[in-house]
N, C-alpha and C positions, 0 to 999 in steps of 0.2 A: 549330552547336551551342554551348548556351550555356557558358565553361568554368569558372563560378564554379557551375554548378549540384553541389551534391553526389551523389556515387556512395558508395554500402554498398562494404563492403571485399568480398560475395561478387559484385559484379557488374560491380569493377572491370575495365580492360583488362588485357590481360597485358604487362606489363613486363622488362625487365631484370634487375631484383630475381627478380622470379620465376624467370624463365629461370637464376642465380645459382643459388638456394635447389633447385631442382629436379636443376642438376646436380652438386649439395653432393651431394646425396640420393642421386642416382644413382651417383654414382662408390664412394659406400660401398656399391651392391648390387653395382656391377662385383666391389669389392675382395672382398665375401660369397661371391657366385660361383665368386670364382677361388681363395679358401682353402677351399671346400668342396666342389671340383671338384679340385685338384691334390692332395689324399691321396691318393686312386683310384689313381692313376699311381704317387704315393709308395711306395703298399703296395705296390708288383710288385718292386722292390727291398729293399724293409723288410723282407716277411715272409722273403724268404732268409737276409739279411744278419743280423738280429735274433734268426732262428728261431724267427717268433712262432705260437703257437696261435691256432684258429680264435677263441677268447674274446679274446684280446689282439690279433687284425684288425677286431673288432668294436670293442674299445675306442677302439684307436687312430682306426679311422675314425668313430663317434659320440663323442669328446670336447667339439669344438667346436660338437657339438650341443647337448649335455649345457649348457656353457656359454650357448650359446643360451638356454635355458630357466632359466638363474640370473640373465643380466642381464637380458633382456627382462622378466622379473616384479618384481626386483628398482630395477634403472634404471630401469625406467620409471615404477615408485610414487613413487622419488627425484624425479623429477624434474615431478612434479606437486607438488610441494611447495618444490622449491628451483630449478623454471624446466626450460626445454627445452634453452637456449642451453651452458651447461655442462655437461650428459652430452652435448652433440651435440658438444663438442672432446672431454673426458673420455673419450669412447669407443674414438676412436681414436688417444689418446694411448696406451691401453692395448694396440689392436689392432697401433701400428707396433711398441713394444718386444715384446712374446710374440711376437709373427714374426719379428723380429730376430733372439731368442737360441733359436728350432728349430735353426739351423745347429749350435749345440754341444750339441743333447741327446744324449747318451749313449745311452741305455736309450727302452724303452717307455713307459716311468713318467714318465720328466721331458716327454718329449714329449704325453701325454695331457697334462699339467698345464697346459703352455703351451699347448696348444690347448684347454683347458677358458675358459683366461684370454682367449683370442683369440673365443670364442666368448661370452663375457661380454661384451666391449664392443663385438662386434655385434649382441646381442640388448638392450644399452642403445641404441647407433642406429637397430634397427629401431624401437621404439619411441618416441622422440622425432624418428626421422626422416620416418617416415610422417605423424608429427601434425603437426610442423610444415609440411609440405608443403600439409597440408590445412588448416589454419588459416592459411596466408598466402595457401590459391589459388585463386581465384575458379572460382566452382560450374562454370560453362560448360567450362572445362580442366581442372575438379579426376579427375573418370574419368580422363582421357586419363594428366593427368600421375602419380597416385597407380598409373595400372594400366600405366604405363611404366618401374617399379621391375623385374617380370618380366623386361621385355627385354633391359632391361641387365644385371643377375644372368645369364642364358641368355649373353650376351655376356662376360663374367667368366669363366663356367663352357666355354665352349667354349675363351676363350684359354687357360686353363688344360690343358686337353687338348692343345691344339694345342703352349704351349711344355711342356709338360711330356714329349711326345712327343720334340721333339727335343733335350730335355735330356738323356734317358736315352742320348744315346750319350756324354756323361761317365764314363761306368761306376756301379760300385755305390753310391757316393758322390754319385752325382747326385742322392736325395732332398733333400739339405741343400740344395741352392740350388733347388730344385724349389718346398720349404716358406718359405727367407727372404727369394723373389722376390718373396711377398704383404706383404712392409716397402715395396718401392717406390710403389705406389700408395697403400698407407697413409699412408704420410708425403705425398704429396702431398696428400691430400686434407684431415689432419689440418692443414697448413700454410694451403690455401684458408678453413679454416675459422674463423681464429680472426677474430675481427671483426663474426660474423654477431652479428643483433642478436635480443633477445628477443621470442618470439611475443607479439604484441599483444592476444590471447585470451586467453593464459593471464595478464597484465598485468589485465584488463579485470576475472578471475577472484579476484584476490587486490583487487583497489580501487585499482589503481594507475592509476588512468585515465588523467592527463595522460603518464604514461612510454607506453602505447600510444596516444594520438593522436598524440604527437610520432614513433611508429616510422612510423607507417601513413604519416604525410604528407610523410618523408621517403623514404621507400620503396616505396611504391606510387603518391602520387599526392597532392597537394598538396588536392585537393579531393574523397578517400578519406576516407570516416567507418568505424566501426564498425557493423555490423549493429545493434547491441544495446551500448548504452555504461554499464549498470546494473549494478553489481557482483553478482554472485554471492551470495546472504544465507545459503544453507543451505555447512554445515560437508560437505561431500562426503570419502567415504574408500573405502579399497577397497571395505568391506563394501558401499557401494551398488553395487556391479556387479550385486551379487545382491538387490536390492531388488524389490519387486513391481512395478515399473516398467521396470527394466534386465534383470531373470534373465534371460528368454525370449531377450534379444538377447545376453549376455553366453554364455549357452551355446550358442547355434546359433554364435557367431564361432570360438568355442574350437572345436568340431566338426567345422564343415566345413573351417578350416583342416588340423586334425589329419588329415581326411582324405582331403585333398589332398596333404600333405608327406611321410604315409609313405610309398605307394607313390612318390614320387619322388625322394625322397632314397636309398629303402632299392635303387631299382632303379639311378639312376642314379651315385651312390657306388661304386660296384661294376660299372657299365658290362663292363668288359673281360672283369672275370674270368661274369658273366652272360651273354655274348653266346656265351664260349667254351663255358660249359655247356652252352647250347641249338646249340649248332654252326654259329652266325650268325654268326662272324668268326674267319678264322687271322690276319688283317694288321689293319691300322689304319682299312683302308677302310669297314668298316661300322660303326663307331664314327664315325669324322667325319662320314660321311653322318647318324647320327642327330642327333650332335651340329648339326649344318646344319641338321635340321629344327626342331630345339629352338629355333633361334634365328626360323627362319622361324616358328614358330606361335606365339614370341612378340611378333612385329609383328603375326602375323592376328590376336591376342586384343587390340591394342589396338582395331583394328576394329570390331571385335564389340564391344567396351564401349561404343563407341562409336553402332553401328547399332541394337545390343540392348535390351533389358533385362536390368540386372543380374541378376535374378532367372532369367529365362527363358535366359541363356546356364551359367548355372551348374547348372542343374539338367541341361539337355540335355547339358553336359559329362559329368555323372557317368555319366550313361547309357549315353552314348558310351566312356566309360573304362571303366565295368562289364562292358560285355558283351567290348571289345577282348582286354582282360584275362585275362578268362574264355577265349575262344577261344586264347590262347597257352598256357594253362595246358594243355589239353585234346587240342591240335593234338599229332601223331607225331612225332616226331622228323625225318622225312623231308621232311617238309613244308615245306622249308628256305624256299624264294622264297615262298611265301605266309606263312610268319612272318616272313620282313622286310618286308614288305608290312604287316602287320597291325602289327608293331612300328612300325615308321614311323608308321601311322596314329594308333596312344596317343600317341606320342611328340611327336606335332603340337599333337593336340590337352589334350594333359596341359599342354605350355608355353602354348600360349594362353589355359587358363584359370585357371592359374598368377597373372595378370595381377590376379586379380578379389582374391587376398589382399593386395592392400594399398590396395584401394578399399572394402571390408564396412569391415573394423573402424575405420579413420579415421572413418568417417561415422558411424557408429553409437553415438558414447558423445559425453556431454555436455563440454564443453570443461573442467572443474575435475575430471574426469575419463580423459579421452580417455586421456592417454599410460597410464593403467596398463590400460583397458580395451584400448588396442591393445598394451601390454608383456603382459597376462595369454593375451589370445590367442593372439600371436607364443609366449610360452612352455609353453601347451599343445602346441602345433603342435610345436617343438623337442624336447621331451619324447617326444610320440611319434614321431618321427622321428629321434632319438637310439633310443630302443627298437627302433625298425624298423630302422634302421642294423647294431644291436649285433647283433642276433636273426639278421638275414640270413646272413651266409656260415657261422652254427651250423645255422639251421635247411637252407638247402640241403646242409650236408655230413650232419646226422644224418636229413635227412626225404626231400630231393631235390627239384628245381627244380618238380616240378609244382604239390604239395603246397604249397611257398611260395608261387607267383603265386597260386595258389587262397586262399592266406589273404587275401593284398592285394587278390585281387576285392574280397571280404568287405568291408576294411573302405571299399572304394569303393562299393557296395551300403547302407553303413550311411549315406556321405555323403551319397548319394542321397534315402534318407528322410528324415535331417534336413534339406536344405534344402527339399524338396516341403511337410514339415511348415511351415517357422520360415523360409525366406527371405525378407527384406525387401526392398522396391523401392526404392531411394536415389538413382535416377538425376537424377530434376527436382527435383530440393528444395536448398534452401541447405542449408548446413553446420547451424545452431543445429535445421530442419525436420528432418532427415534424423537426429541426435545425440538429438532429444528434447528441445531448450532450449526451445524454445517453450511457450507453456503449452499450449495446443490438442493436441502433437504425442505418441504416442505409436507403440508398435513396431506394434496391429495398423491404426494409418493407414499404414503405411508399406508394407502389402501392396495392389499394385496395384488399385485397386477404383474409379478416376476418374481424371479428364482431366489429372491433373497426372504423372501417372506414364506413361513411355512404355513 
C-alpha cells in the first residue's frame, strides 16, 4: 500500500489518538452513571435522616437532571462558538468541585444546588463529548464507538450500586462519602483531559484551516486530510436547528431521546424503593441481578448497532419496551417470578437500546452545528427525565405503582410512533452525509430507500 497516498479523516484507521479521545469520553459516562446511580442508594438514608417529603425525594433525586438540561442546551451552544476543547476540561472542572463539597451539605437545598451544578457540567460534556467523538472517528468505528457511551454509563451506574451498597454499613452518615466518591473519577478524568486538542471540524468551520490540518496530521495520521477543507460560508445559529431543512431531524432527536430517558431514569433512580413496591426484592439480590442485566444489554446493544440498522433496531426496541411495560403494569401482584422475568426482560433490552442515544444526534446535525444540536437533544431528554424523576415517588404514593408504569407505557408508545414516523438511517454514510453537509444530502435521503444504507 502506497503511504503517501492520502486518506479523508472519515476513513482513516483507528489509532491511539482515537482510542485516547474515546476513553476521555467514556470515562465521563462512567463518572455520569455513577452520580446518577448513587442518589438511589443516598436517598435510603437521606429521606430518614433529613425527614424529607415525597416532593423533596423528587427533588433531590431529579436535581442533577434538571442541571442536565441547563448545561447540555446551554454548554453546548457555548461551545459552538468558543470550541469543544474548553467546555470538555470546563465541565469537569465544575463536575470534580460540586461533588467535592456534597460531603458538607447540610440541608436538602444546598445539596439540590450542588447537584443541579454537577449536572451542568455533565450535560456540557455530554454535549461536546459525543461531538467530538464523532468528528474525530472514522465512520467504520463511529456506531461502535458513539454507542459504546451506554455501556460505560450502565458500568458507572451499577458500580454505584454495588459501592454504595456496601457503604451504607457506615451508618446514617454514609450518604456523604456515598455522594463525594463521584470527585474521585472526576478528577481523574478532568486531569487526563487537559492537553486534548481542538476538533479539527469545528477549526475547518470557523476558517481556520491550517490549525486543523496541522491537528489531523499529528494526530491521526500524517497523510489524513479533511473530508471537506472549505470553510463554512453560512452564519449557522441555533435557530437553524429549526430550519426547513434541520426541524424534521432536530425534533425526532429531542423525541425519541425524551422517550427513552423517562422511563429509565424515572424507573431506575428509584430501583429499590420500585422493586419493594411490586414485591420483587426484600435483599439486594434482585436489584444486582437487574443491575447485571443492564450492563449485559448494554454490550448486546453495541451489537446490534453494529449488525442492525439504526433505524430498524430502535423502532423494534420501542415495541418491545411497550408492550414489556404494559404487561408489568397490568400483571397481579402474585405474579412475582414472571414479573421478574418480564422486568428482566425491559431491563435488557431498555440498556441495549440506550446505546442508540449517543449515535442519532452526533450524526445528525451539521458540524457548525452539531454540539448545540446534540446539547439541545441531550437537554430535552434531561428535562424530561428530571420531570419523570420528580413526578415518580409523588405519583406512586398519591396514584399507586400500576397507574404509573401505565403512564410510562404511554410515553414509550408515543416513542414508538415518532421513530416509525421520522427515524433516519445514518449507518453507511460519512459524518458531513449523515449531518446534511453535503449539498445532495438531506433528512428524507437518510431514510433507507437504497444500497448505501444497511
Amino acid at each position: 500500500m502506497n503511504q503517501n497516498k492520502t486518506i479523508k479523516l472519515d476513513d482513516a484507521p483507528l489509532n491511539k489518538f482515537h482510542v485516547k479521545i474515546a476513553g476521555l469520553t467514556f470515562g465521563a459516562h462512567f463518572t455520569d452513571g455513577y452520580i446518577l446511580g448513587i442518589i438511589g442508594i443516598a436517598l435510603t438514608l437521606l429521606k430518614p435522616e433529613m425527614e424529607l417529603s415525597p416532593l423533596w425525594v423528587g427533588l433531590v433525586g431529579s436535581s442533577a437532571l434538571i442541571g442536565l438540561f441547563l448545561g447540555s442546551l446551554i454548554l453546548g451552544w457555548i461551545s459552538d462558538f468558543i470550541g469543544r476543547q474548553k467546555i470538555f476540561v470546563f465541565s469537569f472542572i465544575l463536575i470534580t468541585l460540586a461533588s467535592f463539597f456534597q460531603f458538607f451539605a447540610d440541608n436538602a437545598m444546598e445539596l439540590v444546588l450542588l447537584r443541579i451544578l454537577i449536572g451542568i457540567g455533565l450535560g456540557g460534556d455530554y454535549s461536546v463529548g459525543h461531538t467530538m467523538l464523532a468528528e474525530f472517528s472514522p465512520r467504520k468505528y463511529r456506531g461502535v464507538l458513539l454507542g459504546s457511551f451506554s455501556v460505560i454509563w450502565t458500568f458507572g451506574y451499577v458500580a454505584s450500586s454495588i459501592i454504595g451498597f456496601y457503604l451504607l454499613k457506615m451508618g446514617p452518615d454514609a450518604w456523604k462519602w456515598m455522594l463525594v466518591s463521584s470527585a474521585i473519577p472526576a478528577l481523574i478524568i478532568l486531569i487526563l483531559r487537559i492537553g486534548t486538542p481542538e476538533s479539527p471540524r469545528w477549526l475547518i468551520s470557523k476558517g481556520r484551516i491550517d490549525e486543523a490540518s496541522q491537528i489531523v496530521k499529528k494526530y491521526v495520521g500524517k497523510n489524513v486530510v479533511l473530508d471537506d477543507e472549505t470553510p463554512i460560508k453560512n452564519n449557522a445559529s441555533f435557530s437553524s436547528l429549526f430550519s426547513k431543512n434541520l426541524r424534521k431531524r432536530t425534533i425526532f432527536n429531542c423525541l425519541f431521546f425524551v422517550c427513552l430517558v423517562i422511563p429509565y431514569f424515572a424507573i431506575y433512580t428509584f430501583l429499590p424503593d420500585i422493586l419493594n413496591t411490586m414485591g420483587l426484592s426484600e435483599n439486594f439480590g434482585t436489584d444486582l441481578l437487574l443491575n447485571g442485566i443492564l450492563v449485559v444489554g448494554a454490550i448486546l446493544g453495541i451489537l446490534f448497532t453494529i449488525k442492525y440498522s439504526r433505524r430498524g433496531f430502535l423502532i423494534s426496541s420501542f415495541i418491545f419496551l411497550s408492550i414489556t411495560l404494559f404487561l408489568l403494569s397490568i400483571l397481579p401482584d402474585n405474579a412475582n417470578m414472571f414479573m421478574i422475568v418480564i422486568f428482566a426482560a425491559f431491563t435488557l433490552i431498555m440498556s441495549a437500546v440506550s446505546n442508540l442515544v449517543g449515535v442519532f444526534p452526533a450524526e445528525s446535525f451539521p458540524t457548525e452545528i452539531r454540539s448545540s444540536g446534540v446539547g439541545l437533544a441531550t437537554s430535552m431528554s434531561r428535562l424530561g427525565s428530571a420531570v419523570g424523576t420528580f413526578l415518580l415517588p409523588i405519583s406512586i404514593s398519591e396514584l399507586g405503582m400500576s397507574p404509573t408504569m401505565l403512564a410510562l407505557t404511554a410515553v414509550l408508545v408515543i416513542g414508538t410512533i415518532v421513530s416509525i414516523a421520522w427515524a433516519p438511517e445514518t449507518k453507511a454514510l460519512t459524518l458531513s452525509e449523515a449531518s446534511g453537509n453535503s449539498e445532495n444530502s438531506n433528512l428524507d435521503n437518510l431514510i433507507p430507500k437504497n444500497k448505501k444504507t444497511v
